[in-house]
DOVO-319826 format. One record per residue (C-alpha): residue number from 1; residue in three letters; x, y, z. Coordinates in Angstrom, 2 decimals. Example, Ala and Ser with C-alpha at 12.3 -4.5 7.8 and 13.67 -1.06 7.14 Angstrom:
BEGIN
(r 1, 'ALA', (12.30, -4.50, 7.80))
(r 2, 'SER', (13.67, -1.06, 7.14))
***
This chain:
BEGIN
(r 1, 'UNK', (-27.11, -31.10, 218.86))
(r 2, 'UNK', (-30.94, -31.01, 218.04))
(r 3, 'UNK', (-32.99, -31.92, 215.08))
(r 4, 'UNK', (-32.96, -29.83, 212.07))
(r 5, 'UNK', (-35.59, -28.64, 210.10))
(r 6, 'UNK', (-34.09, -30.56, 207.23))
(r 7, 'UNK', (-33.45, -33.71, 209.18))
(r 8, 'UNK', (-37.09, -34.13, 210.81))
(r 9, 'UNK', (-38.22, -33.37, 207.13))
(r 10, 'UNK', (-36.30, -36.17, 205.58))
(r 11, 'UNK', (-37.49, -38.52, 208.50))
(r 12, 'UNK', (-41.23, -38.07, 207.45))
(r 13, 'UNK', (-40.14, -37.75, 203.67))
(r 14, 'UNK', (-41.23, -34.72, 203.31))
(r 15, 'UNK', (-39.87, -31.38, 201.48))
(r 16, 'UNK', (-40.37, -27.61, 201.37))
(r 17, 'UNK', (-42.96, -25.81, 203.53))
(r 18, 'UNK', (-45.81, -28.87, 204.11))
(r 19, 'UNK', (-48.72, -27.81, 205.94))
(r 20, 'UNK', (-49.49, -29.57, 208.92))
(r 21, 'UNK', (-52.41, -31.92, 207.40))
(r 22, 'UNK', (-49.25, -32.93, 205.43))
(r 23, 'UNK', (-47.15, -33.52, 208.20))
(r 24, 'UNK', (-49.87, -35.72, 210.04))
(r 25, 'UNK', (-50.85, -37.92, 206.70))
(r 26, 'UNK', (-46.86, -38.07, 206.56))
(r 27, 'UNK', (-46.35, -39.36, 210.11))
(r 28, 'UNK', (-49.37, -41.82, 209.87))
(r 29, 'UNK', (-48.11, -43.34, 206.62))
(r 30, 'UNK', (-44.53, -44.20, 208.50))
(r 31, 'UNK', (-45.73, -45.25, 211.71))
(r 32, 'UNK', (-48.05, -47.90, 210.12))
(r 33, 'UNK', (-44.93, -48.65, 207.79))
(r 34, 'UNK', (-42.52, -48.69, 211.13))
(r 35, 'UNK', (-44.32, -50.16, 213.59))
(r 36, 'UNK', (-42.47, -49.95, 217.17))
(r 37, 'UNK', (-43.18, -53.34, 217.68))
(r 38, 'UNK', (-40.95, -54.32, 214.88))
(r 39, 'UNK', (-38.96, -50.66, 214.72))
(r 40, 'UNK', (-38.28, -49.27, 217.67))
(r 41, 'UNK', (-35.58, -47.10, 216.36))
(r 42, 'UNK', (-37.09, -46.14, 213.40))
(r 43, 'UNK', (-40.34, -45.32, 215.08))
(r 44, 'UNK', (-38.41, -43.22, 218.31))
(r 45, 'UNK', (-36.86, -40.91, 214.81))
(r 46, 'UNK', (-40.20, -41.11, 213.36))
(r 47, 'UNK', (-41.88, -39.63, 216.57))
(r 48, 'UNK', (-38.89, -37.23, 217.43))
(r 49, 'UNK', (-39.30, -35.66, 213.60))
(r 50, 'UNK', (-42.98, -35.65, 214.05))
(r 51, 'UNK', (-42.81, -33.95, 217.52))
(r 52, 'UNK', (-40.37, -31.13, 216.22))
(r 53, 'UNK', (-42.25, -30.72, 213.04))
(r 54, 'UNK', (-45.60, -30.08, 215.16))
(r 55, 'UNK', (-44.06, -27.67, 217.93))
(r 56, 'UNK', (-44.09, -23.75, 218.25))
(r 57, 'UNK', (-40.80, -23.60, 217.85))
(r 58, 'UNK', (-40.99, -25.15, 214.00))
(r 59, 'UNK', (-44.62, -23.07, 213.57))
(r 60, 'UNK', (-42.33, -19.88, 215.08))
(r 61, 'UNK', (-40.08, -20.85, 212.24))
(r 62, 'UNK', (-42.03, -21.77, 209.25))
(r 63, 'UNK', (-43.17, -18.15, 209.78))
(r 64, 'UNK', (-39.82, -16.15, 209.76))
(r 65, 'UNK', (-39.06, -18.29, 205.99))
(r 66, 'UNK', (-42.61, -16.97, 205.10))
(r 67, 'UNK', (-43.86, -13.29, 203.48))
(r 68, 'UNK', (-46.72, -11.85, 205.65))
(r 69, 'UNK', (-48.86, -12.77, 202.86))
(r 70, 'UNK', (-48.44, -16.48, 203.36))
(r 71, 'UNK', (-48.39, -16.15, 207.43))
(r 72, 'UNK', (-52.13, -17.77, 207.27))
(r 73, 'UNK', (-50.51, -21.17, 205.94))
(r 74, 'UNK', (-48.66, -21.12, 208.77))
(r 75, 'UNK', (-50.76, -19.46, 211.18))
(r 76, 'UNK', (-54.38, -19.96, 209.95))
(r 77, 'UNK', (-56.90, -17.63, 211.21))
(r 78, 'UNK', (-59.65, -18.31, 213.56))
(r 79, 'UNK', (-63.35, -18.43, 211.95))
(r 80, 'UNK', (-65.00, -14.89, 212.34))
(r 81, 'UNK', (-67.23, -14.33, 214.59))
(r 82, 'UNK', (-69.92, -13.72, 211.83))
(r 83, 'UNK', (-69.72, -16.99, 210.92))
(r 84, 'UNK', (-69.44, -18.22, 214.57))
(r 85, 'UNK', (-72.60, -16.18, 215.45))
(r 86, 'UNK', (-74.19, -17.30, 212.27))
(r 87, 'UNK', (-73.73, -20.88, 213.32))
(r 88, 'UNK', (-75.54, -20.16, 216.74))
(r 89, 'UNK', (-78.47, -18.66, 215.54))
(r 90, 'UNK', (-78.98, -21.84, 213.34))
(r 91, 'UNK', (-78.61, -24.13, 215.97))
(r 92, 'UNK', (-81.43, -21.97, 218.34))
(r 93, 'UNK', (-83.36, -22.19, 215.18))
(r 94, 'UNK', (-83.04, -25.99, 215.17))
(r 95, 'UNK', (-83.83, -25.82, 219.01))
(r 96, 'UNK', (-86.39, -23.85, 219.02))
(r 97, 'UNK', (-88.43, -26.19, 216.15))
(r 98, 'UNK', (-87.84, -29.33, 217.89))
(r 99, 'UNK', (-89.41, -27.66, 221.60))
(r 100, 'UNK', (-92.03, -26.62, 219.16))
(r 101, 'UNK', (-92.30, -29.90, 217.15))
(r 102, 'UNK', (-91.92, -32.10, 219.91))
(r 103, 'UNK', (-94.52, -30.66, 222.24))
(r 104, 'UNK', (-97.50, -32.11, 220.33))
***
């Protein structure tokens, strides 16, 4: 039998829907605290929750449980390409005034 939801969230000691900046701070804070130097077990559980908790399959999931309303928390969108063509434009800008600074 594999890991469950509940069982990869107890591992990390975390609870309801975490986000996945939660579930990395959560896995970072218990492999410092279980080293696998010193916890070889613990840290093999630790990596196996963290693993499972990170995958498609949980994401695929996580979304079912959620309303399409919340679907971004699980699936955030991708910047829009206003604001990705916004950022190009500034960095020609910054391009073009160092060619034209630096040519002096």
């Amino acid at each position: 039998m594999g890991l469950t939801i509940k069982e990869a969230l107890k591992r990390l000691k975390l609870s309801g829907s975490p986000e996945l900046h939660e579930i990395k701070t959560a896995y970072e804070k218990m492999i410092r605290r279980y080293p696998p130097e010193f916890h070889p077990e613990r840290f093999q559980q630790i990596e196996e929750a963290y693993t499972y908790l990170t995958s498609l399959s949980f994401m695929l999931e996580m979304a079912e449980m959620h309303t399409e309303r919340d679907i971004e928390i699980v699936f955030p969108k991708p910047p829009s390409m206003d604001k990705i063509n916004e950022l190009c434009k500034v960095i020609e800008r910054e391009r073009l005034l160092r060619i034209i600074f630096n040519s002096n």
